[in-house]
C-alpha positions in Angstrom: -32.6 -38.5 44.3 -35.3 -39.7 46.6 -36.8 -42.7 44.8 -36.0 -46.4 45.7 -34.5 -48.5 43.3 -33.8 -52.3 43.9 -30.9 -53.8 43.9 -29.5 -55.6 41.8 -28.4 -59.8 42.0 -24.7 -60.1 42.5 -22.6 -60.6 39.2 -19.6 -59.7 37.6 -21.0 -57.4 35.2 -23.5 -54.6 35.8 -23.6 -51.8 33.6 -26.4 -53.2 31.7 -28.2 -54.1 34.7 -28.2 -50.2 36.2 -28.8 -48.9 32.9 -31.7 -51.4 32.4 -33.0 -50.0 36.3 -32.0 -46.6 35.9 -34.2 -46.4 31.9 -37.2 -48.6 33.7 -37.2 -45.8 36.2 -37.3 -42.6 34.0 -40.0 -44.4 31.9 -42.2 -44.9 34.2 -41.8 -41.7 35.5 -40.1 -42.7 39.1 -37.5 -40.7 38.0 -39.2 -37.2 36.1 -37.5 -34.4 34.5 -34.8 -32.4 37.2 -34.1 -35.8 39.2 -30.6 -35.6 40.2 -28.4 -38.8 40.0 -24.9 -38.9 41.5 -22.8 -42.4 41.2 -22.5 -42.8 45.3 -26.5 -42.7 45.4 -27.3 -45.2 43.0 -24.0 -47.2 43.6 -25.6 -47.5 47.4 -28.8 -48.3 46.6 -27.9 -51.0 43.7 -25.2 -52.2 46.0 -23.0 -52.0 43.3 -19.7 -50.4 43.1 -19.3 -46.7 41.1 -17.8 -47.5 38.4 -20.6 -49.5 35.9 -22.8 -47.0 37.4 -20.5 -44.2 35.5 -20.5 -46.5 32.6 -24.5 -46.7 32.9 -25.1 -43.1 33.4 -22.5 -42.2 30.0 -25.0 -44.5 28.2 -27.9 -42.8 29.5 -26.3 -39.0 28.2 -25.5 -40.7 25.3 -29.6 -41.9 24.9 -30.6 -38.1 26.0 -32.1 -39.0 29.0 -30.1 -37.1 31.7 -27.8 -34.3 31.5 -24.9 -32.5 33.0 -26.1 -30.7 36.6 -24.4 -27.8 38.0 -21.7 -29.2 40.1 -21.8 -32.8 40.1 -23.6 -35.6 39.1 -26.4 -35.5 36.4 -30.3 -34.4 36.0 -32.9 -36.4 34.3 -33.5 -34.4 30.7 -36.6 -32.3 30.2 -39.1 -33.9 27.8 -39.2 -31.8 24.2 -42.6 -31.8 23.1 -41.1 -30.4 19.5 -38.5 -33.1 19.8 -41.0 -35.9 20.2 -43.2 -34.8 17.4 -40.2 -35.5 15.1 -39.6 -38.4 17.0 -42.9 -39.5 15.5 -42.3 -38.5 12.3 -39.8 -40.9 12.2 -41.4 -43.7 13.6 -44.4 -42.9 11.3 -42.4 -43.9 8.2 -40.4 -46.8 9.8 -44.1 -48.4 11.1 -45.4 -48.4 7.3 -42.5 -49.4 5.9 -42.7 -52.6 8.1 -46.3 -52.7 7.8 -45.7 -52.6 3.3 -43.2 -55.3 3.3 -44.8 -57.3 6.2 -48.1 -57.0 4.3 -46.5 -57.8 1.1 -45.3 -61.7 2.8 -48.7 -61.7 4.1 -47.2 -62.3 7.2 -49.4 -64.0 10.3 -49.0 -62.2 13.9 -49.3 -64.1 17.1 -52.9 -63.1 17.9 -52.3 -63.1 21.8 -50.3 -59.9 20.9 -53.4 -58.2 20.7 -55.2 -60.1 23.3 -52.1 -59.1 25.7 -52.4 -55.7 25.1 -56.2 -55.6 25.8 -56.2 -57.3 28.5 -53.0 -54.5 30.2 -55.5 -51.9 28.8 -58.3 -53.0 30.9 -56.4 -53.9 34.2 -54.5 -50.1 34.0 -50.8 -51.2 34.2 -49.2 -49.0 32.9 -45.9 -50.9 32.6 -47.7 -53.9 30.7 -49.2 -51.6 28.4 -46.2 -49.9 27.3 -44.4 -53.9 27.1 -48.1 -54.6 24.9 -47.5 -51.9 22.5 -44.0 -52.5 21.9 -44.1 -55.8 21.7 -47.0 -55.4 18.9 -44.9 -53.0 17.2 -41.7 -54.9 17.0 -43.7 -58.2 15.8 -44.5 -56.2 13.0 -40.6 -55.3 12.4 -39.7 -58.3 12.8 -42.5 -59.7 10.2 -41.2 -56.8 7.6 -37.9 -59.5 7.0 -35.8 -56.1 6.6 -33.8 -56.7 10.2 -32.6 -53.0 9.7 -36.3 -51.4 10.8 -36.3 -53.2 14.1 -32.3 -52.0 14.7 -33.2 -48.4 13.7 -36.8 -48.4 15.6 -35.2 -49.4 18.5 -33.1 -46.4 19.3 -35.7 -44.1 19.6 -38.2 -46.4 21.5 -36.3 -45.6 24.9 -37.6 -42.1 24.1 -41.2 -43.2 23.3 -41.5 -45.7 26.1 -40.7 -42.6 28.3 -43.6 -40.2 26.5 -45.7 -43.5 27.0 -45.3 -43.4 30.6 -45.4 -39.7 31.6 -48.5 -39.4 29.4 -50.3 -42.6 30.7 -49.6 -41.4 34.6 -52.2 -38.4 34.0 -54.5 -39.9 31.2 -56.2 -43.5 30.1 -54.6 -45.3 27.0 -56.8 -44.4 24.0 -59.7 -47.2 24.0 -59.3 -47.6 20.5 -55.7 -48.7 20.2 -56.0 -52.3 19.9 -59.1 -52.2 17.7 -56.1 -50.3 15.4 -53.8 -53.0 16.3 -55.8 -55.9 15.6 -57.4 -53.5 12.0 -53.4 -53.4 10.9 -52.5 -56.9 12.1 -55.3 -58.5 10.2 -54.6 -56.1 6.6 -51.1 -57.1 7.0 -52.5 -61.0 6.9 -54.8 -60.8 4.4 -51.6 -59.2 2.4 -53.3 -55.8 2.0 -50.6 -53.5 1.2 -52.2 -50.0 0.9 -54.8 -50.7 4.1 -51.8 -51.9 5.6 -49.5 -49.0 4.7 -53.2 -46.1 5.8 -53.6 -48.3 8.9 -50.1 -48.3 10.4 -49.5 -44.4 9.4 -53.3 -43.3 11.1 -52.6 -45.1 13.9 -49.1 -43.7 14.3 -50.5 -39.7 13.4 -53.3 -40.5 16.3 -50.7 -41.6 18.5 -48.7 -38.5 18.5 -51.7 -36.2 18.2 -53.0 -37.8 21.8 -49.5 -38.4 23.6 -47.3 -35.4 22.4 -50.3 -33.0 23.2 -51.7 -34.8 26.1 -48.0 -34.3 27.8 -47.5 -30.5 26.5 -50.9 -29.9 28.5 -48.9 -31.7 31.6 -45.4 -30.2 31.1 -47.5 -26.9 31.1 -49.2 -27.3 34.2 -45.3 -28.8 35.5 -43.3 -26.2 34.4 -43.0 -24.4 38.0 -42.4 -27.9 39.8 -39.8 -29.0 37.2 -37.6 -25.8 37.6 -38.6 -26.1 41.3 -36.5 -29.5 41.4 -33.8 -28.2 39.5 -32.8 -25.6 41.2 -33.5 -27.7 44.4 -31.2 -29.9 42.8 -28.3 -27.4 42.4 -28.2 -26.7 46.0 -27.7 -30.5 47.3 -24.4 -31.0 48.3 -22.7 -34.3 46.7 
């Protein structure tokens, strides 16, 4: 593992704090598919003892993100194109379902969601753009007043924050996202149920058409490098 993580402020507790790091790191793509972790590494570089970074990393194989590596320690987990497409699927019905019952409270959504989002869109940071969307997203979850979409949603977000990221490394955002965003905000609003419902399940179809394809053209042009690092990976000695 050859990227640089910060440390971490002294505490009593850190497994959340290395498993917040160690995520942040594979979602932006510090960290890409093959990386190889081992406890002494990070535990050096957080200055943190081993053992929450054990706990960290079994959360982390728990979430899919890394894997067992030959020998020890453990690799960060390819991306699945087929995998994420289901992912979406998923996300697809949770976002209308929020979108119906938000829609049916008429539900009002901090307008400097959108202007946020726009405004990470035009600067290019990638990290605010990611926080934008999710943030818009989880307003909307949070507006439905069924707590239950927001626990579930959140699971897999890990996974789409990470698609987010390797996908916005090679490519712009789409410039039409928050036109989308502010066209579902406003139906939910005005208490338009079925515009609500069509906007929220366009915007999520688009959304997986241009990220899930725009990374299987980049995982195809990777391939080589990816296997490159992990069999580079099996012959470091830990």
């Amino acid at each position: 593992m050859t990227t640089r993580l910060f440390q971490i402020p002294a505490r009593t507790d850190y497994v959340e704090e290395v498993y917040k790091v160690l995520v942040d790191a594979i979602c932006d793509g510090s960290l890409g598919p093959g990386a190889r972790l081992t406890q002494e590494e990070i535990a050096e570089q957080l200055s943190v003892s081993r053992s929450p970074v054990l706990q960290a990393l079994r959360l982390l194989k728990k979430d899919g993100l890394v894997q067992d590596a030959p020998g020890r320690g453990v690799v960060v987990a390819p991306l699945d194109v087929q995998w994420l497409g289901n992912l979406y699927e998923v996300r697809g019905t949770l976002d209308s379902l929020a979108a119906k019952l938000a829609a049916t409270r008429r539900a009002q959504l901090d307008p400097s969601l959108v202007v946020r989002g726009r405004e990470s869109s035009r600067k290019g940071n990638i990290p605010a753009m990611i926080d934008a969307d999710m943030e818009f997203h989880f307003a909307i979850y949070a507006a439905s007043g069924n707590p239950l979409i927001g626990e579930t949603a959140r699971v897999h977000w890990v996974h789409l924050r990470r698609v987010m990221g390797a996908t916005l490394q090679a490519s712009s955002q789409r410039a039409s996202i928050w036109d989308e965003h502010a066209t579902i905000a406003a139906a939910i609003e005005s208490g338009d149920v079925k515009r609500a419902m069509s906007m929220s399940e366009s915007h999520t179809r688009r959304a997986n058409l241009h990220l899930v394809d725009e990374l299987g053209i980049a995982l195809s042009g990777e391939t080589s490098s990816v296997f490159g690092k992990m069999h580079q990976a099996e012959e470091i000695p830990t």
